[in-house]
C-alpha positions as CSV (number, residue, x, y, z in Angstrom):
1,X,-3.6,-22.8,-17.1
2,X,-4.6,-22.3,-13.2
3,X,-7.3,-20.0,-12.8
4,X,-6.4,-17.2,-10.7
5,X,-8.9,-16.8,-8.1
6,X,-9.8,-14.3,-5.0
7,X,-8.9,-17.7,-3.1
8,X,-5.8,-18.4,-4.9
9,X,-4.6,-14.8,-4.5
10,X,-4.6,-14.9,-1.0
11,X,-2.6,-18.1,-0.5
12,X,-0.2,-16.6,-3.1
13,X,0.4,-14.0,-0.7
14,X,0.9,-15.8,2.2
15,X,3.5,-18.0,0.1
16,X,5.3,-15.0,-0.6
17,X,4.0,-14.3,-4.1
18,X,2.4,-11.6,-5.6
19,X,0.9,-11.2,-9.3
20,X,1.5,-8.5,-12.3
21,X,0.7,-8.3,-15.8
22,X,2.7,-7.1,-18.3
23,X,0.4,-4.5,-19.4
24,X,-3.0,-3.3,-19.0
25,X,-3.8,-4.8,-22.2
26,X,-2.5,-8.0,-21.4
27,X,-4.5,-10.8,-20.9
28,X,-1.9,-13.1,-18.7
29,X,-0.7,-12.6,-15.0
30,X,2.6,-12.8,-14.1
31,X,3.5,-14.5,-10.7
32,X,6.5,-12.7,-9.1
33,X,8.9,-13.9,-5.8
34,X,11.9,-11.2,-6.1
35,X,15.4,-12.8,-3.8
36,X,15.3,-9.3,-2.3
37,X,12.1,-7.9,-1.1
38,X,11.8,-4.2,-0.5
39,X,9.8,-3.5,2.7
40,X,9.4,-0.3,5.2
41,X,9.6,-1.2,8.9
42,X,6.5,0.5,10.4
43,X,9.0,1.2,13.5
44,X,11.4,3.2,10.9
45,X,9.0,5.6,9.0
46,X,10.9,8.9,7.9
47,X,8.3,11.6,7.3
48,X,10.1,14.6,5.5
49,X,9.4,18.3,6.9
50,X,8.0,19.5,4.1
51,X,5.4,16.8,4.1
52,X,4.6,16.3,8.1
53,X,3.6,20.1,7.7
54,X,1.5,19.6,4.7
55,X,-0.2,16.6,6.5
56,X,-0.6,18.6,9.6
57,X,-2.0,21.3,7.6
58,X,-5.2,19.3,7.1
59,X,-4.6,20.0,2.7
60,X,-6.5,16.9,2.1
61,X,-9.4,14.8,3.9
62,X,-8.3,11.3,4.1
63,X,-10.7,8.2,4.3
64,X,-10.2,5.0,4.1
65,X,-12.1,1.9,2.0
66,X,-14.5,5.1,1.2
67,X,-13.8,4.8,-2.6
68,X,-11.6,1.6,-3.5
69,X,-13.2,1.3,-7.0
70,X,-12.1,5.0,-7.9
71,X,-8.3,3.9,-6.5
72,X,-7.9,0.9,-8.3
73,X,-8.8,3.2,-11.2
74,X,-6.7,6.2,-10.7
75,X,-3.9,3.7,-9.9
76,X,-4.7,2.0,-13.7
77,X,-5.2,5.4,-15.4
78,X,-2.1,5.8,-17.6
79,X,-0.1,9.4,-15.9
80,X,2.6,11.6,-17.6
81,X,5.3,9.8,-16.0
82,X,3.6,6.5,-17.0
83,X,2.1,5.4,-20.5
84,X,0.7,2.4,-19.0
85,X,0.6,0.1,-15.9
86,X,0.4,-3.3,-15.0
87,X,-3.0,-3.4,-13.9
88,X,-5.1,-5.2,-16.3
89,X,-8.8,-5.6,-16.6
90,X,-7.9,-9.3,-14.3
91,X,-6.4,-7.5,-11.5
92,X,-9.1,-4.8,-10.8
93,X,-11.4,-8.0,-10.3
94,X,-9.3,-9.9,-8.1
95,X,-8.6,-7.0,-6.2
96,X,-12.5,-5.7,-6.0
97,X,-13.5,-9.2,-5.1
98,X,-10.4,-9.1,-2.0
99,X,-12.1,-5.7,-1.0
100,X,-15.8,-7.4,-0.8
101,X,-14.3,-9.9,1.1
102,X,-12.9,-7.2,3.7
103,X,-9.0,-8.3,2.6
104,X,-8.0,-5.7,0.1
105,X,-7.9,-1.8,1.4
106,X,-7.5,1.3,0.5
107,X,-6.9,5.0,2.0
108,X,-7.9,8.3,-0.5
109,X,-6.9,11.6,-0.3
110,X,-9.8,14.1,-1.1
111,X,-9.6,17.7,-2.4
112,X,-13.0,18.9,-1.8
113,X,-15.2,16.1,-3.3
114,X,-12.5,15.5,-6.1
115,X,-10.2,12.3,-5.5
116,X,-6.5,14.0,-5.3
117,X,-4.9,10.4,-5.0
118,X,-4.6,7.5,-2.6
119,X,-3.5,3.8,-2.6
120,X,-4.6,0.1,-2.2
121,X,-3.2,-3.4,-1.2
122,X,-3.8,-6.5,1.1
123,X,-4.1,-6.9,4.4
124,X,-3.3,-10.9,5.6
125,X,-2.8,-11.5,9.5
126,X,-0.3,-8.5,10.2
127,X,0.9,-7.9,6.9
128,X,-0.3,-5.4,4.7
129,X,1.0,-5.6,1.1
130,X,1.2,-2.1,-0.6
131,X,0.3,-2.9,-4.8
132,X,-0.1,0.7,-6.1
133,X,-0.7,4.4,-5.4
134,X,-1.2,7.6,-7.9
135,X,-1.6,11.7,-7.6
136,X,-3.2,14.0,-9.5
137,X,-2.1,16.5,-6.7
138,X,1.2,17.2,-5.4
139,X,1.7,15.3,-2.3
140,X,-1.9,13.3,-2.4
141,X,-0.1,9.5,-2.7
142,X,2.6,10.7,-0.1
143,X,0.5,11.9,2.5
144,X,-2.2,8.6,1.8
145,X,1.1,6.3,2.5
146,X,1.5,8.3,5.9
147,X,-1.9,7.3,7.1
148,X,-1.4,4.6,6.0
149,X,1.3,3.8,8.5
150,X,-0.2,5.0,11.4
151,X,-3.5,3.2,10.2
152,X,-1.1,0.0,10.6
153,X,0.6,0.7,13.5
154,X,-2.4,1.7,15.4
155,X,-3.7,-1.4,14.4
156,X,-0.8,-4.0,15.5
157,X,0.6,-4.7,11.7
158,X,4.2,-5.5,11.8
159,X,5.1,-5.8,8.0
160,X,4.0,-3.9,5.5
161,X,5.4,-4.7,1.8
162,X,6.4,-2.6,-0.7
163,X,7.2,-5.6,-3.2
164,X,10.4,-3.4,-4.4
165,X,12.5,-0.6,-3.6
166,X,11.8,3.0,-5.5
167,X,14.2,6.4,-4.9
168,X,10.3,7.6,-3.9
169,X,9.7,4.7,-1.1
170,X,13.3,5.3,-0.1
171,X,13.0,8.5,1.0
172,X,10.1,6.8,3.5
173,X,13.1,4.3,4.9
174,X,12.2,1.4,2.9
175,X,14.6,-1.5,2.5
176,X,15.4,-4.5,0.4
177,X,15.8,-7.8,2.6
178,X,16.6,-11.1,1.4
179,X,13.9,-13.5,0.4
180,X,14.4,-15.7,3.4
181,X,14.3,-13.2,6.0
182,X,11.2,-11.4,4.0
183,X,9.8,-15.1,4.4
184,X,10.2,-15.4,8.1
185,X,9.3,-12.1,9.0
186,X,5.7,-12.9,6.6
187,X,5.3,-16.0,8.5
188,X,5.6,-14.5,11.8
189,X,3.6,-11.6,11.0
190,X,0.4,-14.5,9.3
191,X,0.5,-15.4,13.2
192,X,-1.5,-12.2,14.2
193,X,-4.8,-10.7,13.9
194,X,-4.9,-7.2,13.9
195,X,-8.2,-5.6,13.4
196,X,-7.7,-2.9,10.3
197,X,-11.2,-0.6,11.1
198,X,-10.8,-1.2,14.9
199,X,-7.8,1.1,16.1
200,X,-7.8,4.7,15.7
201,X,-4.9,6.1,13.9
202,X,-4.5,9.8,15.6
203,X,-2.1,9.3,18.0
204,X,0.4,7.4,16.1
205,X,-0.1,9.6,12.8
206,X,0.8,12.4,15.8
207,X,3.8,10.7,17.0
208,X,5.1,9.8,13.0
209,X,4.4,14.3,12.7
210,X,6.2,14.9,15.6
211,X,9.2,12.4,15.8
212,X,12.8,13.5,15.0
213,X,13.5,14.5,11.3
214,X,16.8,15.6,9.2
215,X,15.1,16.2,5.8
216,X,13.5,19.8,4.7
């Protein structure tokens, strides 16, 4: 059997791969390539009232790559709507190791000094590959996706991959495409270099607030 390193992960990625496990207590990874690929054009974001005020309302501080270790955690903790995950003990290394290496991210949502929720995933050329969020707040994960966005946005990204299609991410205006357009648009996106600490995030995170919105 191939062993699956930091190395390995990243050309997985930019093959158009991407690696679970069954469990968290399983010791084997799982190498996935789904024919239809759910994504959420950064150019399509829908931002629900209810949320854009809560995000405006300043109800948590967000940071980014301030506590990845603590995501990766929270995002492996087993939740009341979940009895386990598929991050094993495998994962969390690969994924630390990406984050030493400056190619895994994450944003967190802070209430005070407690971690209210957040999310990780892989930035490679201008694609950023979303792998996992979690709450213990109401809204936490939602509003660290929304930075996220403009993070990527105000950075030059052009994809960013959701791996599949949730009734959550669908409210966001994320779509399933077929594996050969997800390909193209993942090879197209390898070509750039967008710099993920270098743009600041305010003014598109403003326009995302401020844009046009049907949902309360």
């Amino acid at each position: 059997m191939t062993r699956v390193t930091p190395q390995l992960l990243l050309r997985a990625y930019a093959a158009g791969l991407f690696p679970m496990a069954e469990s968290a207590d399983s010791p084997e990874l799982h190498w996935f390539d789904p024919p239809r690929r759910g994504i959420l054009p950064l150019d399509g974001v829908h931002v629900p009232r209810r949320l854009a005020r809560t995000v405006k309302a300043g109800r948590f501080r967000v940071t980014a790559d301030h506590a990845f270790a603590a995501v990766i955690a929270g995002c492996a903790a087993p939740a009341p709507a979940r009895s386990n995950t598929w991050i094993n003990d495998e994962i969390v290394a690969l994924y630390t190791a990406l984050h030493r290496a400056g190619f895994a991210h994450s944003v967190e949502c802070w209430d005070g000094d407690m971690l209210a929720g957040g999310l990780y995933g892989v930035a490679l050329g201008g694609a950023f590959f979303g792998e996992s969020m979690f709450s213990r707040a109401t809204d936490a994960s939602k509003v660290a996706l929304i930075h996220l966005v403009a993070r990527l946005r105000a950075a030059g990204f052009v994809l960013l991959d959701t791996q599949f299609v949730t009734d959550h991410l669908a409210r966001f205006g994320t779509i399933e495409i077929e594996r050969a357009d997800y390909r193209r648009r993942l090879e197209e996106a390898l070509l750039l270099q967008p710099d993920w600490t270098g743009a600041d995030p305010e003014p598109e995170l403003d326009r995302l607030l401020h844009q046009r919105r049907g949902e309360t």
